[in-house]
C-alpha positions as a LaTeX table, in Angstrom:
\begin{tabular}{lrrr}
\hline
Residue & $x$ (\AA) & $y$ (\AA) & $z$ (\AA) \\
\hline
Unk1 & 0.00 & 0.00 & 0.00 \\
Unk2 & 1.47 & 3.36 & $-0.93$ \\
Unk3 & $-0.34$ & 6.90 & 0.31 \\
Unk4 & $-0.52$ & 9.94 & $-2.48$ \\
Unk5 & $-2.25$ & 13.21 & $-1.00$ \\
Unk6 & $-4.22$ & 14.79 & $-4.10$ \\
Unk7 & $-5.43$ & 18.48 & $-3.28$ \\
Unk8 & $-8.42$ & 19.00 & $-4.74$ \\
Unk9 & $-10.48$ & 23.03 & $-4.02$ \\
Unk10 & $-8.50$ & 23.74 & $-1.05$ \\
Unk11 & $-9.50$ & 19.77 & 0.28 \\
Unk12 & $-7.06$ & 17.36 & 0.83 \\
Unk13 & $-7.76$ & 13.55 & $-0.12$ \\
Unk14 & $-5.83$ & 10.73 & 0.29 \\
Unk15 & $-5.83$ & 7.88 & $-2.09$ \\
Unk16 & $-4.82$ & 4.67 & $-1.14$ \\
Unk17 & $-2.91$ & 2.92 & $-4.01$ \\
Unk18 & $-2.23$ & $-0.89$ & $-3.99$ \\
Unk19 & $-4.40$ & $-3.99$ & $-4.86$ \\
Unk20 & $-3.79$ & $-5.84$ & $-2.04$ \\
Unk21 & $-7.00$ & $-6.96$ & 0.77 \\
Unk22 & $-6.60$ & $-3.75$ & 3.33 \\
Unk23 & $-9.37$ & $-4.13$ & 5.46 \\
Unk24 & $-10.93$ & $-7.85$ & 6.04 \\
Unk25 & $-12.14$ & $-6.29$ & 9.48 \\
Unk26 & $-13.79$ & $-3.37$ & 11.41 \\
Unk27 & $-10.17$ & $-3.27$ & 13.13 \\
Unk28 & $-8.59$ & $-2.82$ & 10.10 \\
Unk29 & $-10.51$ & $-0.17$ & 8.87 \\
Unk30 & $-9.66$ & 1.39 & 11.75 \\
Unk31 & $-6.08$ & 0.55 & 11.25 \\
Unk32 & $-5.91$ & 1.83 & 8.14 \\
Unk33 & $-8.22$ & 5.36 & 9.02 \\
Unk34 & $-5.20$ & 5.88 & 12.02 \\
Unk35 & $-2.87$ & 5.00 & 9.34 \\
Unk36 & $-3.69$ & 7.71 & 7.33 \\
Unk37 & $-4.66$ & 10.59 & 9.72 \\
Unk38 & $-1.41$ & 9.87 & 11.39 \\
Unk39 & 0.55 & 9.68 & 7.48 \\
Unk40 & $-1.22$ & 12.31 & 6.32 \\
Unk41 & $-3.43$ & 14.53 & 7.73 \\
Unk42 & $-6.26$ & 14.21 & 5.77 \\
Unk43 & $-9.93$ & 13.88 & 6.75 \\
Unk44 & $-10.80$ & 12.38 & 3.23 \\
Unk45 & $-9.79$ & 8.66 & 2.09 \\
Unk46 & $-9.89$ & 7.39 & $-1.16$ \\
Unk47 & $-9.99$ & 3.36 & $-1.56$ \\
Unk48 & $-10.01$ & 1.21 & $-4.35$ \\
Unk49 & $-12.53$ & $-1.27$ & $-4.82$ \\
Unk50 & $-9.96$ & $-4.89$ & $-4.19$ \\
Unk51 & $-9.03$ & $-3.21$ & $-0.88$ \\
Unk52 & $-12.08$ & $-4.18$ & 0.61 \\
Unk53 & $-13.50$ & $-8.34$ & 1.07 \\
Unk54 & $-16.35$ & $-9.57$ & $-0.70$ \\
Unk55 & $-17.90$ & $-9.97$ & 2.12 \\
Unk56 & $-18.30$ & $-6.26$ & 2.83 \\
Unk57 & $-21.09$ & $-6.42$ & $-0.28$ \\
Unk58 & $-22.66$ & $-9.07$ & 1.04 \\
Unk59 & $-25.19$ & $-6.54$ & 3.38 \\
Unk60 & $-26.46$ & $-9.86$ & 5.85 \\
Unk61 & $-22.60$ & $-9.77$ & 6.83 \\
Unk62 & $-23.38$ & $-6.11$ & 8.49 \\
Unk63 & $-19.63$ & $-5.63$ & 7.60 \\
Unk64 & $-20.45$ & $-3.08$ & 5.19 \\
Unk65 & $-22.62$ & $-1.25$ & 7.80 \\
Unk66 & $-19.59$ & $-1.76$ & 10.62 \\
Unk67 & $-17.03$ & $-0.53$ & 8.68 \\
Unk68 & $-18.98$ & 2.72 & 7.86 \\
Unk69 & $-20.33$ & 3.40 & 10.80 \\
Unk70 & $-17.04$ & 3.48 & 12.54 \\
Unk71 & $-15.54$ & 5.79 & 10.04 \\
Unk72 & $-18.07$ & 8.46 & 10.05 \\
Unk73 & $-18.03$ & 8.23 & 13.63 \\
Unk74 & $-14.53$ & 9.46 & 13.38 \\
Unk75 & $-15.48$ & 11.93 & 11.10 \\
Unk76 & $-13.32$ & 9.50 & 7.99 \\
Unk77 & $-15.18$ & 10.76 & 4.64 \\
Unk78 & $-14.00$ & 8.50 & 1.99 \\
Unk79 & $-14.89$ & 6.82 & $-1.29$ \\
Unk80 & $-14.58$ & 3.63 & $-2.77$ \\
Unk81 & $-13.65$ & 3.27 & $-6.49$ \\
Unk82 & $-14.07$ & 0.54 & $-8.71$ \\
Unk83 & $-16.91$ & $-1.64$ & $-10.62$ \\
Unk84 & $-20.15$ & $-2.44$ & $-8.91$ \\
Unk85 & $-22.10$ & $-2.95$ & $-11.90$ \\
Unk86 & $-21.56$ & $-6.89$ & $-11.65$ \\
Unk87 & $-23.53$ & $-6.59$ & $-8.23$ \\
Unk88 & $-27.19$ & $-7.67$ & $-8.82$ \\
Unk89 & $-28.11$ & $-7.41$ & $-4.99$ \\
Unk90 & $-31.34$ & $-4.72$ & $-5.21$ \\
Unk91 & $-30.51$ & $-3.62$ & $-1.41$ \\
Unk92 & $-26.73$ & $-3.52$ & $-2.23$ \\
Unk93 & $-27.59$ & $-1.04$ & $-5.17$ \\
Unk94 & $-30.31$ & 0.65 & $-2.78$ \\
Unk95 & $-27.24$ & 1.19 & $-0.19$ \\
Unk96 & $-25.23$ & 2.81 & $-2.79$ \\
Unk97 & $-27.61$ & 4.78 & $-3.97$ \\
Unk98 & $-28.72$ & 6.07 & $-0.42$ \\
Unk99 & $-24.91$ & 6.25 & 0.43 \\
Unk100 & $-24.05$ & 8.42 & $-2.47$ \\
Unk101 & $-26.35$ & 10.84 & $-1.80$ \\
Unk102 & $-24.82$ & 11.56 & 1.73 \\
Unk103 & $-21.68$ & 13.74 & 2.61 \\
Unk104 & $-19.94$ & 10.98 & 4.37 \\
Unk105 & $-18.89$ & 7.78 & 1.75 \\
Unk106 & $-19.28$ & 7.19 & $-1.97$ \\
Unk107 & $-19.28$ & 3.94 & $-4.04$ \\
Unk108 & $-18.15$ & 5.58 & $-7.59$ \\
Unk109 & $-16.76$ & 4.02 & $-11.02$ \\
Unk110 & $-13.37$ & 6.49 & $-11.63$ \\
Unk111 & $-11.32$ & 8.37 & $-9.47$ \\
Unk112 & $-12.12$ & 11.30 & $-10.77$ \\
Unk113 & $-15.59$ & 11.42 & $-9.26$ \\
Unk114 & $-14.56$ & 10.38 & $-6.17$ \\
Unk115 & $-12.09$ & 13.38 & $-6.09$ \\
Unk116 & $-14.75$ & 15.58 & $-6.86$ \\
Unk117 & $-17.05$ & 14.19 & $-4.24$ \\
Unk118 & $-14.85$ & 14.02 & $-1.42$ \\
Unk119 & $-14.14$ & 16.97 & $-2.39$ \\
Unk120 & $-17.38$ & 18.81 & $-2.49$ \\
Unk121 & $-18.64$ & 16.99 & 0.57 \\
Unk122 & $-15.57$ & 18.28 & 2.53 \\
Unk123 & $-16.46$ & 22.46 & 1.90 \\
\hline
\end{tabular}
């Protein structure tokens, strides 16, 4: 895993780089939030999609759920990149869909967007 700090309208995000499993566990999501307040700085967290089990989209494993809710509770605003279009769950699209429209976490397809996001949720 390697950090990069991209400054987007005065916001700073952090984007995790790497395609290795980072956070299996509520403890390592934790792990890796310290990681990169401590590394960093920065408030926003970018993640790419294969850092995070399948069993985080599987909702009946409340891991998804977990893992956010202990990350906005440390005010952690962050966004996960990568392809969810091969998900046919309708409440795992419904929690996207209700997540995206928060201030907190995003489930997006580039980088980009999640840039802009964090970004815009952050001001």
């Amino acid at each position: 895993m390697t950090l990069e700090v991209l400054t987007e309208n005065g916001v700073d995000i952090a984007v995790v780089r790497g395609d290795d499993l980072l956070v299996a566990t509520v403890q390592d999501a934790l792990d890796l939030l310290a990681t990169v307040r401590y590394e960093t700085g920065c408030h926003c967290m970018l993640l790419p999609k294969s850092a995070l089990p399948e069993a985080f989209f599987d909702l009946k494993t409340r891991l998804a759920g977990d893992i956010l809710q202990k990350l906005v509770n440390y005010r952690m605003k962050f966004a996960v990149v990568g392809d969810f279009s091969h998900y046919t769950s309708q409440s795992l699209r419904d929690f996207f869909r209700e997540t995206n429209q928060g201030r907190s976490a995003f489930f997006v397809a580039d980088e980009r967007d999640a840039v802009e996001r964090l970004a815009k949720a952050s001001v």
